[in-house]
DONU-904667 format. One record per residue (C-alpha): z, x, y; residue in three letters. Coordinates in nm, 2 decimals. Each point is the difference from the previous one (the first is absolute). Layout:
<nodes>
{node {Z,X,Y},'ala'},
...
</nodes>
This chain:
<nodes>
{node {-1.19,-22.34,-4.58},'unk'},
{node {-0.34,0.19,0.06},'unk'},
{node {-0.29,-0.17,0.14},'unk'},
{node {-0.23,0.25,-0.22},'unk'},
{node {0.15,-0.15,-0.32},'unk'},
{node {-0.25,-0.17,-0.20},'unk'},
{node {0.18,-0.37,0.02},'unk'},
{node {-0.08,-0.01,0.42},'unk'},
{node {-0.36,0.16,-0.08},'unk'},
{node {-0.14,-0.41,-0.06},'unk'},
{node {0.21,-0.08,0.33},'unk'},
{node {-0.13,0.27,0.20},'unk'},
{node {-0.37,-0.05,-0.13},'unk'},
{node {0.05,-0.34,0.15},'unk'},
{node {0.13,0.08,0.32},'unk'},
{node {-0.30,0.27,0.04},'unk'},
{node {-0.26,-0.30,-0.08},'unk'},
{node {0.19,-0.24,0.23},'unk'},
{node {-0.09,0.32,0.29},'unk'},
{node {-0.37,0.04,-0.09},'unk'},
{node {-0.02,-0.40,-0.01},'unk'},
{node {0.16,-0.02,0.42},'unk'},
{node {-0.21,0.32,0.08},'unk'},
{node {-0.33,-0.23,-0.09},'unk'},
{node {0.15,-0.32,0.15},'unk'},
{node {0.10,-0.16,-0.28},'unk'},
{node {0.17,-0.34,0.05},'unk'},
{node {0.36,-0.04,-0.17},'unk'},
{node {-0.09,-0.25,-0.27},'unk'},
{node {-0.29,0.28,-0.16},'unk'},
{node {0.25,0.24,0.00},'unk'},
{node {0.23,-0.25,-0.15},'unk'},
{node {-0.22,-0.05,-0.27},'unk'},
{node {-0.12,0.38,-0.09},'unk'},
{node {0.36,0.14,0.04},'unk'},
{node {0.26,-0.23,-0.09},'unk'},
{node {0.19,0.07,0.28},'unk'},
{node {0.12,-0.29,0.22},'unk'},
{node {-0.06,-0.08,0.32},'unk'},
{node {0.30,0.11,0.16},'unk'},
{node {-0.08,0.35,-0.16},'unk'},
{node {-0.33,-0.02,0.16},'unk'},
{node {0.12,-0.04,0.31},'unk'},
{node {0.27,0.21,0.06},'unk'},
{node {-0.29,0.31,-0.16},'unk'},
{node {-0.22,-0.18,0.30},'unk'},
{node {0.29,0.05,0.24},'unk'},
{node {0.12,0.36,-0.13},'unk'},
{node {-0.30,0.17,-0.05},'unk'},
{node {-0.27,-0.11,0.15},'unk'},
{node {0.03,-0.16,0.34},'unk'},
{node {0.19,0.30,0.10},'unk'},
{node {-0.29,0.24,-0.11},'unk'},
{node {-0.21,0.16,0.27},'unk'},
{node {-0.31,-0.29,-0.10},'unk'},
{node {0.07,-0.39,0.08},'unk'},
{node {-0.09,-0.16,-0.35},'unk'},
{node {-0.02,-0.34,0.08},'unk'},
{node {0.10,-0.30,-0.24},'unk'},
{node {-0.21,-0.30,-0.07},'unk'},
{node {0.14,-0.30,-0.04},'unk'},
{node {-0.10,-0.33,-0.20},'unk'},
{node {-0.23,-0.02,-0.33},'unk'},
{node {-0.21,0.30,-0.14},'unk'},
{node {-0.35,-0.06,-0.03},'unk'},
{node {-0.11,-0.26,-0.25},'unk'},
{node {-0.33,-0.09,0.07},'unk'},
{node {-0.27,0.20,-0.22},'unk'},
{node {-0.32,-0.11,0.23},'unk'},
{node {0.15,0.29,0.22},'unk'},
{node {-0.18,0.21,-0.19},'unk'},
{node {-0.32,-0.15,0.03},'unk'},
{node {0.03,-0.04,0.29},'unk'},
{node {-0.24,0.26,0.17},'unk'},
{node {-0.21,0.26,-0.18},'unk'},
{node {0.23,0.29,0.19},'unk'},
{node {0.29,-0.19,-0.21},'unk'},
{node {-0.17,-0.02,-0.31},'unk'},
{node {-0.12,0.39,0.00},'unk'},
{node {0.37,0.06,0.07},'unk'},
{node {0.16,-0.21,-0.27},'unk'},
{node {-0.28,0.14,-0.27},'unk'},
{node {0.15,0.35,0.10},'unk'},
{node {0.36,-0.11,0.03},'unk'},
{node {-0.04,-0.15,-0.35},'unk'},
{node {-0.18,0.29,-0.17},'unk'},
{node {0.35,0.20,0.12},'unk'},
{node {0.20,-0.25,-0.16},'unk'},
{node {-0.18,-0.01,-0.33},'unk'},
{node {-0.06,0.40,-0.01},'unk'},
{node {0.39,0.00,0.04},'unk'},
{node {0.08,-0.26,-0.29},'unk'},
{node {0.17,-0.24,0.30},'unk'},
{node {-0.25,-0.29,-0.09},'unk'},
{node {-0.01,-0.03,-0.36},'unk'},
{node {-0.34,0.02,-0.20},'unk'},
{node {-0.02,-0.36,-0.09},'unk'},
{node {0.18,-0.28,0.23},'unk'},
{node {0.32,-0.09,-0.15},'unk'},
{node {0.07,-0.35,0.11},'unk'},
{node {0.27,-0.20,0.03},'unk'},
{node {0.20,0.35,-0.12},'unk'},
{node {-0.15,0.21,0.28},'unk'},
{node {0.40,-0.09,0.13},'unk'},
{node {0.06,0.34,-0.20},'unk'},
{node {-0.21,0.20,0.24},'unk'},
{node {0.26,0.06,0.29},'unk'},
{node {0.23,0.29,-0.06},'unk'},
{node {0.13,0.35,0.05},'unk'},
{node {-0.32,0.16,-0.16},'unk'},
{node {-0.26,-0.22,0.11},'unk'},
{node {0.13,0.02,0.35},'unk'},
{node {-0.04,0.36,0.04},'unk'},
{node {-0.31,0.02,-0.13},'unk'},
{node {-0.08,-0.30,0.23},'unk'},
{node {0.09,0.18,0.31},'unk'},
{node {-0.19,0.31,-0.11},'unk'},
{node {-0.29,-0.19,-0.02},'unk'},
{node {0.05,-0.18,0.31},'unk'},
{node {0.09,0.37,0.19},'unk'},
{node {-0.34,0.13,-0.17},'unk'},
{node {-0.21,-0.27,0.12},'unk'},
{node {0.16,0.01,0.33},'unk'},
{node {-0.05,0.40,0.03},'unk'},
{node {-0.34,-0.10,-0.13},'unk'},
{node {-0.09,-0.27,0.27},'unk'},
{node {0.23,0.04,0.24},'unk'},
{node {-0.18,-0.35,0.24},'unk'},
{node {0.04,-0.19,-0.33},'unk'},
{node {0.11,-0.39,0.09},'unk'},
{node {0.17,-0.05,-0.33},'unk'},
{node {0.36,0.01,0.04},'unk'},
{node {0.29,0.15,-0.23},'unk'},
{node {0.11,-0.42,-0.08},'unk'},
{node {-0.41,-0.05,-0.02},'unk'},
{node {0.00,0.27,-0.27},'unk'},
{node {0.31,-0.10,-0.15},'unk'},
{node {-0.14,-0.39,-0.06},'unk'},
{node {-0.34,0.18,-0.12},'unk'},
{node {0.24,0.19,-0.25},'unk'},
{node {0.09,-0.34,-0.11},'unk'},
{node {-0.28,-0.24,-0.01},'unk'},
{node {-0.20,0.27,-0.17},'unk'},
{node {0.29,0.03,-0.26},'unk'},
{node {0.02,-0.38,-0.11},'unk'},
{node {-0.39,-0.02,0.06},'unk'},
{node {0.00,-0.38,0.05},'unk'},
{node {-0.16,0.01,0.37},'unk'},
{node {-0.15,0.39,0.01},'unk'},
{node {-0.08,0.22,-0.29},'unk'},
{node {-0.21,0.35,-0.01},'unk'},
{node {-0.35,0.00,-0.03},'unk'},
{node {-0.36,0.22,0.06},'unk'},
{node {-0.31,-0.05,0.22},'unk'},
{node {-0.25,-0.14,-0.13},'unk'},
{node {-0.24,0.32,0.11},'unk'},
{node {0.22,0.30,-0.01},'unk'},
{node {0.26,-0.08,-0.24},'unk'},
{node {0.30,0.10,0.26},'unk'},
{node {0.36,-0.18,-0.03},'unk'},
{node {0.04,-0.28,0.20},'unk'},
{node {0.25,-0.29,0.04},'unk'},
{node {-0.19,-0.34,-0.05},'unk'},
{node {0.18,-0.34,-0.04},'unk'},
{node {0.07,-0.15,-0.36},'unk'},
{node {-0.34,-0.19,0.07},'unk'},
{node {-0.21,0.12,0.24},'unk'},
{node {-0.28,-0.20,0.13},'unk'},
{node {-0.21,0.27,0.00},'unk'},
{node {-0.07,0.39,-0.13},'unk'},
{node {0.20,0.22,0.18},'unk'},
{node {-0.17,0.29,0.15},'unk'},
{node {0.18,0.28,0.18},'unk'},
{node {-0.04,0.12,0.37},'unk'},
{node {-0.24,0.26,-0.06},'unk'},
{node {-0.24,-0.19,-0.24},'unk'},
{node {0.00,-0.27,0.26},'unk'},
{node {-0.09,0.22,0.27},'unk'},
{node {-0.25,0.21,-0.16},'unk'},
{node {-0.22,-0.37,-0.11},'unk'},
{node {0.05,-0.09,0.38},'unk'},
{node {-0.21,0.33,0.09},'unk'},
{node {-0.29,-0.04,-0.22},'unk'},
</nodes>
């Protein structure tokens, strides 16, 4: 038996994903749910590989985020998301139109690499950003079902924002609404 033959490759691709998930502090039940692995084969990759390593990676306990007015919540937050989100659409994470009730399908193997790509590239990008690997993960999410947040464009410049399902009001991005607070 060979770990390099092609029946441990799915195995090994989701023990790798499981690593990148505890390096960003994800909590045991989203790795659950992107990986398939269970919880005792979270923990004991928690407890081999990474509390030993040379950083502490702490792990948060509890519910992840579930509460989409977190990214309304300041215009720092929104900026952040609306780049976060243009990552995940670039990279085919979100899909182009909300999926629903089937947006169950979005977790996996695939989706989760391409999810912590975008989430290392906005990170690299904005290294102070306040959205969180879990925060990014539930934006992942309620952008792919589309029943709370969806993608949209300011009403000035055209950019890509993310709105709710029924917004109140036109949505105008950061630097629209700065420059019409200067003149």
């Amino acid at each position: 038996m060979r770990i390099s033959d092609d029946r441990y490759n799915n195995e090994r691709d989701c023990l790798e994903l499981a690593l990148r998930f505890l390096r960003h502090e994800a909590r045991t039940q989203t790795i659950r749910t992107w990986t398939g692995l269970t919880d005792d084969r979270i923990r004991n990759l928690y407890r081999s590989y990474i509390s030993r390593g040379p950083h502490f990676v702490p792990r948060h306990r509890g519910k992840s985020p579930h509460q989409v007015a977190f990214f309304s919540r300041s215009q720092r937050i929104q900026w952040e998301t609306s780049q976060l989100a243009s990552l995940l659409s670039l990279l085919s994470v979100v899909p182009s139109k909300p999926e629903g009730e089937r947006s169950s399908s979005i977790p996996g193997l695939t989706r989760g690499e391409k999810l912590c790509y975008a989430f290392e590239t906005f990170r690299a990008t904005i290294p102070s950003a306040q959205i969180s690997f879990e925060h990014a993960v539930f934006l992942t999410l309620a952008l792919a079902k589309g029943d709370q947040l969806r993608l949209g464009n300011c009403v000035e410049c055209g950019c890509l924002l993310v709105v709710e399902r029924f917004p109140m009001r036109e949505k105008r991005c950061l630097d629209c609404v700065s420059s019409s607070r200067e003149t």
